[in-house]
Structure formats: C-alpha cells, structure tokens
N, C-alpha and C positions, 0 to 999 in steps of 0.2 A: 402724919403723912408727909413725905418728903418729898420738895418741885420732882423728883423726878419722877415718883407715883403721881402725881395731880399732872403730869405734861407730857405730851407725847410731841419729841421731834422728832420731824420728817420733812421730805422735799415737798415742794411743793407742785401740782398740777393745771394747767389754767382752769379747771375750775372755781380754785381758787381765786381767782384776780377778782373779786368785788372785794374779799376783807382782806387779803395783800392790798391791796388799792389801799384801803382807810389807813392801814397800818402805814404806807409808805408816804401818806398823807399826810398822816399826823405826826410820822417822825421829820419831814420837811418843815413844819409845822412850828416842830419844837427847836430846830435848828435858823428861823428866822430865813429859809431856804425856797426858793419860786420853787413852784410844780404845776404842771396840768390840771385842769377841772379829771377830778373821778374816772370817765368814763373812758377817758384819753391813757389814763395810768392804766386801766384794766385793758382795753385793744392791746398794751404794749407788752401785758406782764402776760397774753395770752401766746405770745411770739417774739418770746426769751433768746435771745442768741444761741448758739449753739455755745456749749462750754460753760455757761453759765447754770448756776444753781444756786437755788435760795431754799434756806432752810426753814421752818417756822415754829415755834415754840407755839403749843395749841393745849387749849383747855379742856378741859372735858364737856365743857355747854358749845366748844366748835368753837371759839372767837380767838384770836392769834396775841399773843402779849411781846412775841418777839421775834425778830429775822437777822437771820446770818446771808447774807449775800456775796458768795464767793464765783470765781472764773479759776477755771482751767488753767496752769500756766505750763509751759514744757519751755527751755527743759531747764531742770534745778541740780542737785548734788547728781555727781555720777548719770546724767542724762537720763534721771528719771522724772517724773510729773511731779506738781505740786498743787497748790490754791493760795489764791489771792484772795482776801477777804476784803470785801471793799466797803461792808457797812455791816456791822454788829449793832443791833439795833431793839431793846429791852424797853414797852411803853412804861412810864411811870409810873403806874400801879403795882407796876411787878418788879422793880428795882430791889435790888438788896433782898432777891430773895431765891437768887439762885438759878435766874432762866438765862441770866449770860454764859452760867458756868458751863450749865446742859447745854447749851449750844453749842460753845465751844468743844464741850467734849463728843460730843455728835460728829463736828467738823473732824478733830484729832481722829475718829474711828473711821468717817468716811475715808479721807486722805489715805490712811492706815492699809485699809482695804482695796482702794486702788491701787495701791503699790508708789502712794506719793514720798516722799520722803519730807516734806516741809511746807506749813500756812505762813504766808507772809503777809502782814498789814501794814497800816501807815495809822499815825494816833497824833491828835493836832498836842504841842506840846504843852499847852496852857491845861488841858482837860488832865487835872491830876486824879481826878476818880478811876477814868480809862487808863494811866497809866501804871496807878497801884492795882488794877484788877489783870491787868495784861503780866507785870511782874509776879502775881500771886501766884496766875498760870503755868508759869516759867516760861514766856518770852523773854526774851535776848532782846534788848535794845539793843539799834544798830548802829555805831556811834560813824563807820565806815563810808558811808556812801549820803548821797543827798537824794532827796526826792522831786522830781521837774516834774511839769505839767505846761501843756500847750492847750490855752484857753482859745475861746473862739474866735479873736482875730488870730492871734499868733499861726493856731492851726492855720485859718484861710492863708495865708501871709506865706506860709511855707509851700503849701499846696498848690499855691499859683505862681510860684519861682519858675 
C-alpha cells in the first residue's frame, strides 16, 4: 500500500481544531517554539483568517500526521494568484515516508486549480533535510532576494511613528 492509498489530503474544517490543535502543538514542540495551552490554539484554528488554508495528511483511524499551512498571495507572475506556504509540517513517525511529498502535491494541484501559477516558501538554511526534500520537488532556490521580518517590537515601533 502506497502513503497515498493509507492518506487522505484535504483542507481542513474547524471541526477539526482539537487534533490540528495537538498536531500544531506538538510541531511547536518539536521546534523548542512558545505556543498557547490547547484550547486557545483550537478557538483560533476555528476562526482561520480569510485566505488562509491548512491542509492535513490524515490516516485512516482520523489522527493527522501532517499540515501544509498556506495564505492566499495576489498578485505573482502575470497578475495571477499564488500560495505562501508558511509551515510544512510531517510528525515524526511518519517522516521519510512520503506524507511531505502528498502534501505538497495536494498544494501543486490545489494552486493548479485555482488558476495560481506559483507556492513560495522560506526554508531556515541550516535544515539540510528540508533543503534536499524541497530540491527533490523542484523548487528553485532563491538566491535573488532576501527575506525580512518585523518582530514585535519592531512592528510596534513602526506602527506608533
């Protein structure tokens, strides 16, 4: 049987948010990352932003092994839509076994299907596992551009100029 017979990817619904909840739990978890008690993560995965979509790799006993967490982006080549993936995210027991790949290919279809023309990610340079698996896919490393981020002072800092 092949992950893609034993997995079913789909979007997710807030009924889901108690085992999205653990899963985004356990992946903060695994990243040495703060997060909410439980019940705070679930209120919030109930009332998703708009443009936002999370994907889950799901087993056949219901329990999630993995999430694609992507946003909406407009506008990309020739002013059409894209996706931002902002967390690819495989628990450990199911590594190396083919549910990043399903996901990612779920994302390529969806995108596909919206009429996007392109998923753009960001991958911390040190993680060489993430880097040979996103090459394998055929991403394009982007040697072009740099990647900023406004953390929470900085945000305030700008916001109260």
């Amino acid at each position: 049987m092949s992950v893609d017979d034993a997995l079913v990817i789909r979007t997710t619904d807030p009924a889901d948010a108690p085992a999205l909840a653990r899963l985004l739990t356990q992946m903060q978890q695994e990243y040495g990352a703060p997060h909410p008690e439980l019940p705070a993560v679930e209120a919030d995965l109930t009332q998703l932003p708009t443009g936002v979509d999370i994907f889950v790799a799901e087993r056949p006993d219901g329990s999630f092994v993995g999430l694609a967490a992507v946003a909406n982006l407009y506008p990309g080549p020739g002013l059409s839509g894209g996706f931002f993936l902002k967390e690819l995210y495989v628990s450990p027991q199911a590594r190396s076994s083919g549910v990043g790949e399903s996901l990612m290919r779920a994302l390529a279809r969806a995108a596909r299907d919206r009429g996007f023309r392109r998923i753009d990610w960001t991958v911390a340079t040190e993680n060489a596992g993430a880097l040979r698996f996103y090459d394998r896919l055929g991403g394009a490393a982007q040697t072009d551009r740099f990647f900023y981020r406004l953390g929470p002072q900085a945000l305030d800092a700008l916001a109260d100029r």
